[in-house]
C-alpha positions in Angstrom: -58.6 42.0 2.6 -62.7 42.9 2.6 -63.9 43.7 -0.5 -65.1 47.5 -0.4 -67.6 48.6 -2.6 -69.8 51.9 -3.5 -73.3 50.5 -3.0 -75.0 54.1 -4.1 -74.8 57.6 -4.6 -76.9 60.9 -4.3 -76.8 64.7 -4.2 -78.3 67.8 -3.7 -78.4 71.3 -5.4 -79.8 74.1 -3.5 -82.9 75.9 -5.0 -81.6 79.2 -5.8 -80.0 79.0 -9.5 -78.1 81.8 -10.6 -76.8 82.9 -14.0 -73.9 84.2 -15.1 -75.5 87.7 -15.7 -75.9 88.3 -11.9 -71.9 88.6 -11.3 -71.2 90.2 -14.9 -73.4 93.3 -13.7 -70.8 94.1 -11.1 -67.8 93.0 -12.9 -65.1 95.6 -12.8 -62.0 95.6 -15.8 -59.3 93.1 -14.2 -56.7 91.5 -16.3 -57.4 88.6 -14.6 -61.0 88.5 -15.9 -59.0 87.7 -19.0 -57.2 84.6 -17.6 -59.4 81.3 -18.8 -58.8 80.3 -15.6 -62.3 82.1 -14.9 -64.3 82.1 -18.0 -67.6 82.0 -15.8 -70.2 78.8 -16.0 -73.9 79.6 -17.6 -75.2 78.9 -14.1 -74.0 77.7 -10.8 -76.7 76.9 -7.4 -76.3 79.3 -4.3 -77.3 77.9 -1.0 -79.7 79.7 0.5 -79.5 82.5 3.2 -81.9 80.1 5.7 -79.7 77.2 4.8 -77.0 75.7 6.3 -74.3 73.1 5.6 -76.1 70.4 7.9 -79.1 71.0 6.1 -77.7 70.7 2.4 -75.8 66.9 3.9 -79.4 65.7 5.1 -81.1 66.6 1.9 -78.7 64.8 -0.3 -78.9 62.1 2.2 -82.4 61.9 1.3 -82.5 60.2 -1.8 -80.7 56.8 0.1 -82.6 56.8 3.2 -85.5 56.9 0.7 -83.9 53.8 -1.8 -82.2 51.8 1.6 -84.6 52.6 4.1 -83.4 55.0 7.0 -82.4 51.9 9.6 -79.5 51.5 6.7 -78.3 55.1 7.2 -78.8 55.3 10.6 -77.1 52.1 11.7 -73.8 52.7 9.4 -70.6 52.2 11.3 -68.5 55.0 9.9 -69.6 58.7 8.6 -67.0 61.3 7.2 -67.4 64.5 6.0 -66.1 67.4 4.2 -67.4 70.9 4.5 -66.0 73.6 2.6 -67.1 76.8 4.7 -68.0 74.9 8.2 -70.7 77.0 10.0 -68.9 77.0 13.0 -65.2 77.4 13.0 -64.5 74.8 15.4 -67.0 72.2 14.6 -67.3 70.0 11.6 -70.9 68.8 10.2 -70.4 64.8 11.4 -72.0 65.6 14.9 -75.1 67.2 14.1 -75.7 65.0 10.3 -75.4 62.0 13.0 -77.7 63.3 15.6 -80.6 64.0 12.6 -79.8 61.2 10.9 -80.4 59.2 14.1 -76.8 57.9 14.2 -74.2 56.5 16.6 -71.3 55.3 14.5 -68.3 54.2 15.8 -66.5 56.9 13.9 -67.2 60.4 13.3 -64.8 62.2 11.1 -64.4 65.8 9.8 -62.2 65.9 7.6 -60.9 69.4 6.7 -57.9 68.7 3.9 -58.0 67.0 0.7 -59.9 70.0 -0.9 -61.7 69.0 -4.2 -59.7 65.6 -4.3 -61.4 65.0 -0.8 -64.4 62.5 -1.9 -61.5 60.2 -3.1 -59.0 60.7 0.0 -62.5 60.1 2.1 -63.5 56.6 0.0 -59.8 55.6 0.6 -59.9 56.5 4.7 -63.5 54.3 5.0 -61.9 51.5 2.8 -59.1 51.4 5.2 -61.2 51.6 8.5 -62.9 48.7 7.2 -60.7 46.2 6.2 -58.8 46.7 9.8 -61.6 46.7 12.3 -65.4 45.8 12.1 -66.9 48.6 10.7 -69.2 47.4 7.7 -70.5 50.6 6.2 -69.7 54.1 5.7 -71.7 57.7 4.7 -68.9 59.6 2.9 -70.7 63.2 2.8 -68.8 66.2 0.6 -70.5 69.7 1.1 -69.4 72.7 -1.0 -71.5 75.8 0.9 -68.7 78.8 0.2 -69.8 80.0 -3.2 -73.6 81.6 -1.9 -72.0 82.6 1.4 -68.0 84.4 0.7 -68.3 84.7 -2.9 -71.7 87.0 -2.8 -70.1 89.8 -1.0 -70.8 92.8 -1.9 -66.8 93.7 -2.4 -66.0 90.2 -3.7 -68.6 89.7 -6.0 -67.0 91.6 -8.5 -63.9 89.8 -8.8 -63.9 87.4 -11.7 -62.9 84.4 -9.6 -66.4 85.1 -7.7 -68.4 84.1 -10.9 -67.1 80.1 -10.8 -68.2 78.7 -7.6 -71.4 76.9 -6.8 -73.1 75.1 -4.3 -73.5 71.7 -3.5 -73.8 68.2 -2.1 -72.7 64.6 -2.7 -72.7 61.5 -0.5 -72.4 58.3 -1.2 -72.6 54.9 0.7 -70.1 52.1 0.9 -70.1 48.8 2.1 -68.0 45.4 2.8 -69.3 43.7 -0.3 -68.7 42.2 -4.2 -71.2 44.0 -5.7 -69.3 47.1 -6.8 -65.7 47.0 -5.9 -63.4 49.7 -5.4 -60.8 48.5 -7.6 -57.6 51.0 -7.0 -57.2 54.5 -4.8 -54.0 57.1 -4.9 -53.8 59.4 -2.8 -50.6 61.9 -2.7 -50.0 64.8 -0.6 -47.5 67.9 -2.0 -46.4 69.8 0.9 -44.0 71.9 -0.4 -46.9 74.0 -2.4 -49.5 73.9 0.5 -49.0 77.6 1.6 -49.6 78.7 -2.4 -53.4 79.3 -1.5 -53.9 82.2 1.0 -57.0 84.5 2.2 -56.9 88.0 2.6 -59.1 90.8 3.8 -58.3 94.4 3.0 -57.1 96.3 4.9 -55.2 93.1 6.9 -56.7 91.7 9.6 -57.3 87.7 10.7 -60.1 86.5 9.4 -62.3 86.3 12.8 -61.3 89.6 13.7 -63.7 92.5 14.1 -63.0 94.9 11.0 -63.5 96.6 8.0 -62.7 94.6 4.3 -64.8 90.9 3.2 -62.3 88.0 3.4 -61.9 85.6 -0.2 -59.2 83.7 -1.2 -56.0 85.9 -3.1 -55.0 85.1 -6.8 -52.2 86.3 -8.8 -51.3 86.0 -12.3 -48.1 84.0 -11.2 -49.6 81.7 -8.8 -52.4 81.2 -11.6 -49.8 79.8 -13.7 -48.2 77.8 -11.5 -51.8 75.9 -10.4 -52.4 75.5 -13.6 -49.2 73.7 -14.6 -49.7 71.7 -11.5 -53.2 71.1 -11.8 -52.6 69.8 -15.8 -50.0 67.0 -14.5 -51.4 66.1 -10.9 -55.1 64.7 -12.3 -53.9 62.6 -15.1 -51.2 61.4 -13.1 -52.8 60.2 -10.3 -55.6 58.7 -12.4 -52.8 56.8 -14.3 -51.1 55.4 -11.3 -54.8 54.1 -10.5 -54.7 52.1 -13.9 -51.4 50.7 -13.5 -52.5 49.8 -9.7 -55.3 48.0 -11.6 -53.2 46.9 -14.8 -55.5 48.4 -17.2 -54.8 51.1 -20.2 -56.6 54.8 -19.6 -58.3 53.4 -22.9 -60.2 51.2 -20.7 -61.9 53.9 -18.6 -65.8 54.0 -19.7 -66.5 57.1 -17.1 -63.7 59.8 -15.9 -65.1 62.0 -13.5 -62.8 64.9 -12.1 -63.1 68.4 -10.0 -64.2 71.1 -12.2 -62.1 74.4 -11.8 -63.0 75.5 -15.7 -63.5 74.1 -19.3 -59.4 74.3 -20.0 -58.6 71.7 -17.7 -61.6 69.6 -18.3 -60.4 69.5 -22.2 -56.6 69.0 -21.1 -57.1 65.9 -18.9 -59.1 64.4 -21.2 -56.5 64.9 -23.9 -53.8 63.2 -21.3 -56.0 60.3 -20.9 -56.4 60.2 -24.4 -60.6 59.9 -23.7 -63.3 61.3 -26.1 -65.2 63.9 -24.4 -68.5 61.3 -23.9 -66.5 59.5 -21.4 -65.5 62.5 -19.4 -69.2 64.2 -18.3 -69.2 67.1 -16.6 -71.5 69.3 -14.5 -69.6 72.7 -15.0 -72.1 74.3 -17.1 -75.3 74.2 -14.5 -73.0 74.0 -11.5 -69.7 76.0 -11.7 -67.0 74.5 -9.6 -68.3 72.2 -6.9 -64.8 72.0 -5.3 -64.7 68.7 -3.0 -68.8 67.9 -4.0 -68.3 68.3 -8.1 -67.1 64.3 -8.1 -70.2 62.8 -6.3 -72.9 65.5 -7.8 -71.7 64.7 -11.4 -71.8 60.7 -10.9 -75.2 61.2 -9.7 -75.9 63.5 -12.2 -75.0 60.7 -15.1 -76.0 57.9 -12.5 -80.0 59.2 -12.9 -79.9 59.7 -16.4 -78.9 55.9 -17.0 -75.7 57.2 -18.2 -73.4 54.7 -16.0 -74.1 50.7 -16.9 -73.8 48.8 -14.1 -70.0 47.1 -14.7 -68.6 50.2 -16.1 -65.2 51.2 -15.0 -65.7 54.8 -13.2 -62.1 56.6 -12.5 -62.2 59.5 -10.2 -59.3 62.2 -10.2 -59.0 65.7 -9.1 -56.0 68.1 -7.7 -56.7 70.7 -4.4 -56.2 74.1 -3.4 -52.6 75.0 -5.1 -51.8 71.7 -5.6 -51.2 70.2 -2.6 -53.0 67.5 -2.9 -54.3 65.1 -5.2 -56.4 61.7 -5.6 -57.8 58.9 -8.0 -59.5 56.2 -7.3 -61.3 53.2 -9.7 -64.8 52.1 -9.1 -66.7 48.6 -11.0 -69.6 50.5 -11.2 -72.7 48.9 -9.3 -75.3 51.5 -8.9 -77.1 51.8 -11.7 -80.9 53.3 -11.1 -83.1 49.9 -11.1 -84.9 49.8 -14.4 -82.0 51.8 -16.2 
């Protein structure tokens, strides 16, 4: 089998940051404002009203076009993406990122599952399309766009699960090459809790139906505690069948980076890994959840601060929606700023 590796990597944070102190002035008493589960970030990046989700992929495209020259990016064989709030219901972002990236790959794919463990299950779907066809490179793009869009309504902003979301990009580019191998991916899929996460507008209506009542996603304290059981197993897990794919102790692991729903489960799967909290970095604080895009943003993140030695051993892990889904996967880091 080809030897796949993750040549680079790049994001993009729109302009508009926003503290915390902009949702707590409509915050209404909820017990579930009490739940950790949304003990709000300092600050967190809103996309902005002009701004759409094609835009926010070409800008963190950017930064590789700039290092790789844009025949690279515009001659790569495969491009996936992930989009959390599509701007149009029916069409994913791969057409028009191709079409102003000056693009023709052989595949375009939109993929819509996956959730925040989606940059992993992406990396693993280009690895495969690789290593069975003729396809040489791939643009995995992640874009998380819901948080300045859904989450800003003026009857949903109040809600304390409003005040963790935030916006943003990650991409990164792979290619049939030994210079920084994926080592090990796992990907697993848990039907039976895929209809945990719902939406809901009050009073009911479909979500594309002409009404009264803003549509966001529907928490309860039970199905709080259920994620959050899940969601405490499923990252550690996956990242430890990743170690045994690659016969290596969690002890081993000189960079985890996972999805980053809140602080609790950043601490707990750190503490299941057994790693000190210098080897788990985390964006949470100046970004809120990312969803699918917090894995790329943060590696670039620690990437351009020199904080990732080419040769380290990067492990990647996150759980989505209710649980439904979850992914690791092992990187021999290769893409280290030149100079750094």
């Amino acid at each position: 089998m080809d030897t796949i590796s993750l040549i680079d990597i790049a994001s993009y944070l729109p302009e508009s940051r926003v503290s915390a102190d902009y949702f707590a002035q409509f915050a209404t008493s909820d017990r579930l404002a009490h739940n950790v589960m949304f003990r709000s970030p300092k600050y967190r990046h809103h996309i902005a009203s002009d701004e759409n989700a094609v835009d926010m992929a070409e800008r963190a495209v950017a930064p590789l076009i700039e290092r790789h020259g844009s025949e690279t990016i515009s001659n790569v064989d495969i491009l996936i993406t992930h989009t959390q709030l599509p701007d149009v219901p029916v069409l994913g972002t791969g057409g028009d990122l191709a079409r102003r990236m000056g693009m023709t790959p052989d595949w375009v794919v939109d993929l819509h599952n996956g959730g925040c463990a989606s940059f992993v299950y992406m990396i693993k779907l280009a690895r495969q399309i690789m290593q069975t066809s003729d396809a040489s490179t791939a643009l995995i793009v992640s874009v998380q766009n819901s948080a300045g869009q859904f989450c800003i309504q003026s009857d949903v902003r109040a809600r304390p699960e409003s005040a963790i979301p935030g916006d943003g990009a990650g991409v990164c580019l792979l290619a049939k090459s030994e210079a920084a191998p994926v080592l090990g991916l796992e990907c697993r899929a848990y039907p039976e809790f895929a209809g945990d996460m719902t939406g809901v507008v009050d009073p009911p209506r479909k979500y594309w139906e002409a009404g009264t009542g803003q549509f966001r996603i529907a928490f309860t304290e039970s199905k709080i505690a259920k994620v959050f059981a899940r969601g405490n197993r499923l990252v550690p897990e996956v990242a430890m069948a990743v170690c045994k794919q690659i016969d290596i102790a969690p002890s081993a692991i000189d960079t985890l980076v996972t999805n980053q729903p809140n602080r609790l489960f950043l601490r707990n799967w750190r503490d299941a890994l057994e790693l000190p909290v210098e080897r788990h970095p985390d964006t949470f604080d100046e970004c809120g959840n990312l969803f699918g895009a917090a894995i790329p943003v943060t590696l670039d993140t620690e990437n351009r601060a020199g904080r990732i030695p080419n040769g380290s051993l990067v492990m990647m892990s996150a759980f989505a929606h209710a649980g439904d889904f979850a992914g690791a996967g092992a990187v021999r880091w290769g893409a280290a700023p030149v100079g750094v």
